[in-house]
C-alpha positions as CSV (number, residue, x, y, z in Angstrom):
1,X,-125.6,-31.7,106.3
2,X,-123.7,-30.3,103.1
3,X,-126.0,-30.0,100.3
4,X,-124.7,-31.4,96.7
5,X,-125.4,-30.1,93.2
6,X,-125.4,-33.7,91.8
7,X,-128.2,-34.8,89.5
8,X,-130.7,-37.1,89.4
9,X,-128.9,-39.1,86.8
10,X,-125.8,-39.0,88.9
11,X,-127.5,-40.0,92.3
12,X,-129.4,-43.0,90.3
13,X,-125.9,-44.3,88.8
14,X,-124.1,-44.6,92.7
15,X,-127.2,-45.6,93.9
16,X,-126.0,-49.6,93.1
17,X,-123.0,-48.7,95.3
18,X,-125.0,-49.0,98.6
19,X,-126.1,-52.1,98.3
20,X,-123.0,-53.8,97.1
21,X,-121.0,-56.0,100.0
22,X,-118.2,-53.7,99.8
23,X,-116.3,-56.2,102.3
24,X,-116.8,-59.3,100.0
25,X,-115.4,-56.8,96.8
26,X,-112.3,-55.4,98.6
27,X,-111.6,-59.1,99.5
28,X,-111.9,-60.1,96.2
29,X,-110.1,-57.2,94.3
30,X,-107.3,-58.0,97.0
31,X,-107.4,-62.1,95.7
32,X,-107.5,-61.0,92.4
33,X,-104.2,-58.7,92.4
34,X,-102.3,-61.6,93.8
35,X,-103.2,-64.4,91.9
36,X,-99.6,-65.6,90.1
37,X,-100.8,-67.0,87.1
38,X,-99.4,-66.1,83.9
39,X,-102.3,-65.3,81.6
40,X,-104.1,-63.6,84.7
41,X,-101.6,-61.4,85.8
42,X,-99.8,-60.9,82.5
43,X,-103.2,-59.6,81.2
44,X,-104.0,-57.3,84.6
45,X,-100.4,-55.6,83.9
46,X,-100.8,-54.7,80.1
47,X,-104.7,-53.6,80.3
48,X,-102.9,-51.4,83.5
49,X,-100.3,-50.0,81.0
50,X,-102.3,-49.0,78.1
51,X,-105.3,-47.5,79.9
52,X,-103.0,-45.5,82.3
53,X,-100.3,-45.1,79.6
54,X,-97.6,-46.5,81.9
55,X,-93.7,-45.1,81.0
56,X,-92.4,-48.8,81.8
57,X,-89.0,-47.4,80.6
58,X,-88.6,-46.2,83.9
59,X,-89.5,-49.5,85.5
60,X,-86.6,-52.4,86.8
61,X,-88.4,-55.0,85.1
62,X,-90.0,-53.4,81.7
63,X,-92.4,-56.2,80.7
64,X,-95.1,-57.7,82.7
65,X,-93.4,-61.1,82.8
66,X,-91.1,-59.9,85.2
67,X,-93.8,-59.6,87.8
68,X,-95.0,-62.6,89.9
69,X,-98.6,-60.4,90.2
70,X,-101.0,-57.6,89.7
71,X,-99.4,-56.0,93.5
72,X,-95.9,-56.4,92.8
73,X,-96.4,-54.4,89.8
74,X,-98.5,-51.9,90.7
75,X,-95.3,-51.4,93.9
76,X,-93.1,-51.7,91.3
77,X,-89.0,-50.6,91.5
78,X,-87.6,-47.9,89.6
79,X,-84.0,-48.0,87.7
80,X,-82.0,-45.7,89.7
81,X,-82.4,-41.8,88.6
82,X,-85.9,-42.4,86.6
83,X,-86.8,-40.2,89.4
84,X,-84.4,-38.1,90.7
85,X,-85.4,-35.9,93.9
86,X,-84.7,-32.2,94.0
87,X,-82.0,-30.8,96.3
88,X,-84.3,-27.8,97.2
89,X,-87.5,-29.2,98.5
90,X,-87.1,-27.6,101.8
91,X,-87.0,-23.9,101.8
92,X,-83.6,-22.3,101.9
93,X,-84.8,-19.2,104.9
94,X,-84.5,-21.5,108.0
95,X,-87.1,-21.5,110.1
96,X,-89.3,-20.8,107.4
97,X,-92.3,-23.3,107.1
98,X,-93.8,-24.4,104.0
99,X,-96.4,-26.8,105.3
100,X,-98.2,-24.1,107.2
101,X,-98.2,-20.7,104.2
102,X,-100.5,-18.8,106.3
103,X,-98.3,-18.2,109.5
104,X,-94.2,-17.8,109.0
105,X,-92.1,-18.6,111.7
106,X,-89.0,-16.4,112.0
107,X,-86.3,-17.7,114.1
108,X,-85.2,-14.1,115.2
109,X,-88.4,-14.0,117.3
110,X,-88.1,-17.6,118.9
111,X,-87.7,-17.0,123.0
């Protein structure tokens, strides 16, 4: 069993977390993102934005009106280029493997 360097004060503030009905909260969270109206949703998307600090300039639809909910926001659509991928993402030796840095694989050697 892996031993933890958490304090007392930590352990007593998740302990509340065992007993909640974490089925009944995911349900509810999943209701609560979904819900369509105005003042609900509207006020879910700009607490979102300020506390995460939100670049909506990079958004389709910049203001939280132009969302029907919490989820459709939060899965929101760029404007094309906000994010532009790099060319070079895979690694320009072939064969060489950048998912696995402590074993190269040289194609030379390959039977």
């Amino acid at each position: 069993m892996p031993t933890t360097n958490a304090s007392l004060l930590d352990r007593l503030k998740s302990w509340p977390l065992l007993i909640l009905p974490h089925q009944l909260l995911s349900r509810l969270v999943r209701h609560a993102t979904r819900w369509q109206s105005a003042w609900w949703k509207d006020t879910l998307i700009k607490l979102f934005i300020r506390h995460f600090n939100v670049d909506m300039s990079e958004a389709e639809f910049p203001g939280a009106d132009g969302y029907p909910d919490f989820n459709r926001f939060f899965t929101r659509a760029l404007t094309a280029g906000a994010r532009p991928l790099r060319r070079n993402i895979a690694s320009r030796r072939r064969g060489a493997s950048t998912q696995a840095p402590h074993r190269r694989i040289n194609p030379e050697n390959q039977p």
